[in-house]
C-alpha distance (Angstrom), angle and dihedral (degrees) to the residues before:
residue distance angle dihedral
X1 . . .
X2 3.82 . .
X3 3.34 119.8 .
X4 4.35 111.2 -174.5
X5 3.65 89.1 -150.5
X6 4.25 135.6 -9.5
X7 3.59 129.5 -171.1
X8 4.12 118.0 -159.7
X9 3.40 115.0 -155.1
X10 3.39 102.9 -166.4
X11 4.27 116.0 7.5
X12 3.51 134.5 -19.4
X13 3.97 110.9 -159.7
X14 3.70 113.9 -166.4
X15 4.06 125.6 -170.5
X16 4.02 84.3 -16.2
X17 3.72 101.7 148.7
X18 4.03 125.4 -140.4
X19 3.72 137.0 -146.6
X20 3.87 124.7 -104.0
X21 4.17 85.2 -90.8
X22 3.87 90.6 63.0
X23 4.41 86.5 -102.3
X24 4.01 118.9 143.8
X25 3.60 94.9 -152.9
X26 3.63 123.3 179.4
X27 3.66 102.4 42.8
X28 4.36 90.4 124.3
X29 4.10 73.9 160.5
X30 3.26 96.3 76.1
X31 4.27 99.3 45.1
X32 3.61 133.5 -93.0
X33 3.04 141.5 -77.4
X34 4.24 114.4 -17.8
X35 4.21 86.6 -20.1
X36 3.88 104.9 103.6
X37 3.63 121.7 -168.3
X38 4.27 105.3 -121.3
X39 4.15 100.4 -128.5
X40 3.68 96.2 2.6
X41 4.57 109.8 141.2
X42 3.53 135.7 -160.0
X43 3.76 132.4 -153.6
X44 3.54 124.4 -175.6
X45 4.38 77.5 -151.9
X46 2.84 149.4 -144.8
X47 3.57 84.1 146.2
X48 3.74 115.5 -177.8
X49 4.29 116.6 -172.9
X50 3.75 121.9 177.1
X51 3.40 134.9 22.2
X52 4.36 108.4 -0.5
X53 3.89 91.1 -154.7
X54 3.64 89.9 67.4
X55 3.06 89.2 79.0
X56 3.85 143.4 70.3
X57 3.54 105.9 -76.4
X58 4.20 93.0 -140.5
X59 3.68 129.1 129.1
X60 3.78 120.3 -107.2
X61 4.47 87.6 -10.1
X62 3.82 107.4 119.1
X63 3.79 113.3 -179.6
X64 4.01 95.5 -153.5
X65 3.87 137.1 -6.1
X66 3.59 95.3 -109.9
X67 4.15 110.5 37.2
X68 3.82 115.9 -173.9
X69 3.62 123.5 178.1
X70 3.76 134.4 162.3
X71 3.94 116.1 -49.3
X72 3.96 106.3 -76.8
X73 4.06 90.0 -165.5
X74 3.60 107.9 130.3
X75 3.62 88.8 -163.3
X76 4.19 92.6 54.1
X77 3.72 110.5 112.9
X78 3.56 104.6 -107.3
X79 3.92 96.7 -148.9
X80 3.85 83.6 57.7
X81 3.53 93.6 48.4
X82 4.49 94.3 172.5
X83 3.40 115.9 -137.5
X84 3.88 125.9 -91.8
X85 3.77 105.8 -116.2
X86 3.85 122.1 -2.7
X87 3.82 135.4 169.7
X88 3.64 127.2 -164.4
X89 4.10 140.0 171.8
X90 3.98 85.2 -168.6
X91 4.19 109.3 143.5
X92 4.28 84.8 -4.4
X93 3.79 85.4 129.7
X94 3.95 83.8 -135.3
X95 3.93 129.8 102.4
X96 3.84 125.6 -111.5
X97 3.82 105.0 -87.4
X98 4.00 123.6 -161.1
X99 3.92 87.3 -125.2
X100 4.38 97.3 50.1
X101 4.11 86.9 108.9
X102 3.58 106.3 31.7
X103 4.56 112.6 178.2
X104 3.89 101.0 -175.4
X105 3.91 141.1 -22.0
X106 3.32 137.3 -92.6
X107 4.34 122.1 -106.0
X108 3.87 89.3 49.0
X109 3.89 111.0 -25.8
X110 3.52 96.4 117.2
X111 3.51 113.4 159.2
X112 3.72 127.4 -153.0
X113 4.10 119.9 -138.5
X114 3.68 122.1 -162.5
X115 4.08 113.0 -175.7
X116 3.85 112.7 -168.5
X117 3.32 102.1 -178.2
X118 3.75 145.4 126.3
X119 3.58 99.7 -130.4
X120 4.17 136.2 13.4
X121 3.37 122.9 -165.6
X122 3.82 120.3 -166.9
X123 3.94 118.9 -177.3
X124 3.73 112.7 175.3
X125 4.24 115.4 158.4
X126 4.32 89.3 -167.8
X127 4.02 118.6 45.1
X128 3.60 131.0 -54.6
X129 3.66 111.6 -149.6
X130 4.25 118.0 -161.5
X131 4.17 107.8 177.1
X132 4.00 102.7 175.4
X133 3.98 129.5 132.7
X134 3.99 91.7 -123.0
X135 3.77 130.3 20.1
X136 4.20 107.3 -172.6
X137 3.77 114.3 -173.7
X138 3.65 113.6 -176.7
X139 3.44 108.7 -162.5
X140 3.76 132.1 15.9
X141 3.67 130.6 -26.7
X142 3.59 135.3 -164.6
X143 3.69 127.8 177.4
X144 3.66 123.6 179.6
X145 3.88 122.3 -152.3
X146 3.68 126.4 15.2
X147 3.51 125.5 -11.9
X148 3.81 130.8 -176.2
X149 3.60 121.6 -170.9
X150 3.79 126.5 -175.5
X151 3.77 116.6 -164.2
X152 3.83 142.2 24.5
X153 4.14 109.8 -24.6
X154 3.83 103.5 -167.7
X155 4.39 111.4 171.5
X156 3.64 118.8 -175.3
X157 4.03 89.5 -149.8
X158 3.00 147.2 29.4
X159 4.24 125.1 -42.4
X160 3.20 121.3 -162.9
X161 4.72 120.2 -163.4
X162 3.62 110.5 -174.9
X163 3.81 92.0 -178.6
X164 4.06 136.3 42.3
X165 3.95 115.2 -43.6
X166 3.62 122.9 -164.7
X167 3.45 132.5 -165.6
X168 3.86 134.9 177.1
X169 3.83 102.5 -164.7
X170 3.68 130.4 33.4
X171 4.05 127.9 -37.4
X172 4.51 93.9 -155.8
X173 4.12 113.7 -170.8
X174 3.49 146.1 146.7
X175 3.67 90.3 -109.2
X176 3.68 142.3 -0.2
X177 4.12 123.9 -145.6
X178 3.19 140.8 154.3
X179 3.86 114.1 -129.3
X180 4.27 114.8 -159.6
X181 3.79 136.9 161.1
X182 3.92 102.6 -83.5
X183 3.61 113.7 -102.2
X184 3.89 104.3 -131.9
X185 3.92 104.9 3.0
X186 4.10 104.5 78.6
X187 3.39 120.6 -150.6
X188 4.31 90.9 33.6
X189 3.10 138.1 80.7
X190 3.98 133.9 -140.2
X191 4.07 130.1 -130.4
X192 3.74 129.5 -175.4
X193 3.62 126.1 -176.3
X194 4.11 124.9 -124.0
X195 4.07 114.1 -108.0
X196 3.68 103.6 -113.5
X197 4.01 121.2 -146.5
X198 3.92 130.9 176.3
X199 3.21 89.9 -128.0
X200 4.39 126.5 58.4
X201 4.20 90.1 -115.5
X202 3.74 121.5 168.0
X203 3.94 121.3 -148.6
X204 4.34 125.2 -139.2
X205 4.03 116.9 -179.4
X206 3.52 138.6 163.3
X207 3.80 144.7 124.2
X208 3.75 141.9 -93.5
X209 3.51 146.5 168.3
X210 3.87 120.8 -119.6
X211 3.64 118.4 -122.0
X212 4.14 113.7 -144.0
X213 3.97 81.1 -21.4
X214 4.02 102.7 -50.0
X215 3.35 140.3 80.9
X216 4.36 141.7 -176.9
X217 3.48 114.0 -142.0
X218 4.27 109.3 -171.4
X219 3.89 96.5 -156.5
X220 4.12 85.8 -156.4
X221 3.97 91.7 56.6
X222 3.80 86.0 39.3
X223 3.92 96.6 57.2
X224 3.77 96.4 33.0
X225 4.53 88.5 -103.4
X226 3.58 129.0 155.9
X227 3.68 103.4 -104.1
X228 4.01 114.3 -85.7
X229 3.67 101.2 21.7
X230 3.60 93.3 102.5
X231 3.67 88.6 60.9
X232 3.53 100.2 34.0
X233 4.34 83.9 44.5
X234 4.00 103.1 51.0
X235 3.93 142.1 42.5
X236 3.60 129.3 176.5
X237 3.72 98.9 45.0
X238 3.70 128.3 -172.4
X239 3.82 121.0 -179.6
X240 3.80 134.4 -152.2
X241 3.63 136.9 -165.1
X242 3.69 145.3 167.5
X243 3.39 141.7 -170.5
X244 3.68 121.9 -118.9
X245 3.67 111.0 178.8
X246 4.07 100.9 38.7
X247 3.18 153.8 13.4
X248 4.16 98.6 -105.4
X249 3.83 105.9 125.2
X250 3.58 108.2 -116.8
X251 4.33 131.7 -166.0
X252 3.84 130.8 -174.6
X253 3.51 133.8 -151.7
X254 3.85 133.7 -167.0
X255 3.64 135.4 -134.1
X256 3.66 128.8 174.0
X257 3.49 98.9 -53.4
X258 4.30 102.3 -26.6
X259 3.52 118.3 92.9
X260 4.00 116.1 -147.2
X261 4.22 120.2 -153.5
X262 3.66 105.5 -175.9
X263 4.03 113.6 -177.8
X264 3.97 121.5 -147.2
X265 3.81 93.2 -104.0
X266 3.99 132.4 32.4
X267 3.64 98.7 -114.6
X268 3.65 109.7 55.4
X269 3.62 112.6 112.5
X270 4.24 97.9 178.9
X271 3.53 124.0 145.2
X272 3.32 114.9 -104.4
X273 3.81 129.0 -162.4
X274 3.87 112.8 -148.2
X275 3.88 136.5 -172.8
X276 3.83 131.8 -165.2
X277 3.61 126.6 -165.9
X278 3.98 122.8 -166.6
X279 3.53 133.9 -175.4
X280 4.25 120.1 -124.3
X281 3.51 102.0 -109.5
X282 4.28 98.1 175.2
X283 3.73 87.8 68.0
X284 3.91 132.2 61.6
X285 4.16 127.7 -96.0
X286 4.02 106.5 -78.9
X287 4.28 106.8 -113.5
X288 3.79 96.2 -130.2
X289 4.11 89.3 -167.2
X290 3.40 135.3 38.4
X291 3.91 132.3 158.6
X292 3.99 121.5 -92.7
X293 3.72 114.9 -97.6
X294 3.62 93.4 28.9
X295 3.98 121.8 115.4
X296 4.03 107.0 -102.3
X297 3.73 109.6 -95.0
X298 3.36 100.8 -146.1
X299 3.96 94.3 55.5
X300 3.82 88.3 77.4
X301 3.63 97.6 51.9
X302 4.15 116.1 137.9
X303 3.37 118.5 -107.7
């Protein structure tokens, strides 16, 4: 039978299958009990739409329940060729709800995606949520906005942030640079590497002039700090200084957060560069050494 068009008011039911009594049972889709659902359909599937040759061309092999390809209709305007497969809560008169798109249920109805595909787009303006033991992206990703990640992030190439990156544990590597546009050279660009240390040590310098052969230094004032947090920051201090207008011996001392430079007589007044170094003391010791194959100790660190 060929119908050239057919309009159900109510509900069309295609391959649904019925008990021995004549019942289709099952169908929650289309409301319980005596409520029924005006324009609601069933089908048993598979349910191919689009273009059939898309498809492998085997008897009784289906790849999926639902199959959609690229619009078969001859009479489709082919410089408006519509999209394959969209969604949309446009004009719905309803607000976006966490659950519009569901894939799978909860207690066991995990469902498995597979995306072969040359490019994927994602545009979401509210949050995009991914909880899974193992994301593995081979190829290139690139992800515009904010991000937030909670877990192990292992790539196998190279990854590339153009904006702000935050992390609250550990960032491990071989090496650590910084890559920029070069300063003065056009057409290169300039890389240093990050001054490693087996222990997490943070670095204050600057310069001053002695006053009748002394001078007070408040590392806070000097860095632009809140007042304390040096102290409250670092332990096992060691300072450094050097004078860079004479020949006067100089020394320093540290406490708290002031920073003393004494000369060997009263009435120097040289400038003296000076440099102290302070050991992290709100995070645990750094394990230097741990056995191969093991997960790196110092990537689960507290914060």
């Amino acid at each position: 039978m060929k119908l050239p068009t057919a309009q159900v008011g109510q509900q069309l039911q295609c391959g649904a299958s019925a008990n021995e009594k004549g019942e289709y049972v099952g169908l929650v889709g289309f409301g319980r009990g005596e409520k029924l659902i005006r324009g609601s359909c069933y089908i048993a599937g598979p349910l191919m739409i689009g273009n059939p040759s898309s498809w492998i061309a085997k008897e009784n092999f289906n790849e999926a329940n639902v199959m959609i390809a690229r619009c078969g209709n001859t009479e489709a305007d082919p410089e408006s060729i519509p999209s394959i497969f969209k969604i949309t809560n446009k004009d719905s008169g309803f607000e976006t709800r966490p659950n519009d798109v569901v894939l799978g249920d909860d207690g066991g109805g995990e469902v498995g995606i597979h995306i072969d595909s040359s490019s994927f787009k994602q545009i979401n303006d509210g949050i995009y949520e991914i909880t899974t033991e193992l994301v593995d992206i081979d190829g290139k990703l690139n992800v515009e906005g904010t991000s937030h990640l909670e877990g192990d992030v292992t790539t196998g190439g190279d990854m590339t942030i153009g904006g702000y990156a935050s992390w609250s544990g550990s960032i491990v590597a071989t090496t650590k640079l910084f890559d920029i546009p070069h300063p003065v050279r056009t057409g290169y660009r300039l890389d240093h590497v990050a001054t490693e240390s087996p222990q997490a040590d943070l670095i204050y310098r600057g310069k001053t002039a002695l006053v009748a052969g002394i001078a007070t230094i408040n590392i806070d004032t000097a860095a632009g700090m809140t007042a304390g947090t040096f102290d409250a920051l670092c332990d096992n201090i060691q300072c450094f200084t050097s004078n860079e207008t004479g020949w006067t011996a100089v020394k320093g001392s540290v406490s708290g957060s002031d920073l003393t430079i004494q000369a060997q007589t009263s009435s120097c007044t040289d400038t003296i560069s000076w440099m102290v170094v302070g050991e992290r003391e709100d995070i645990p010791d750094i394990v230097l050494e741990y056995q191969d194959g093991t997960k790196n100790p110092n990537l689960y660190r507290g914060s």
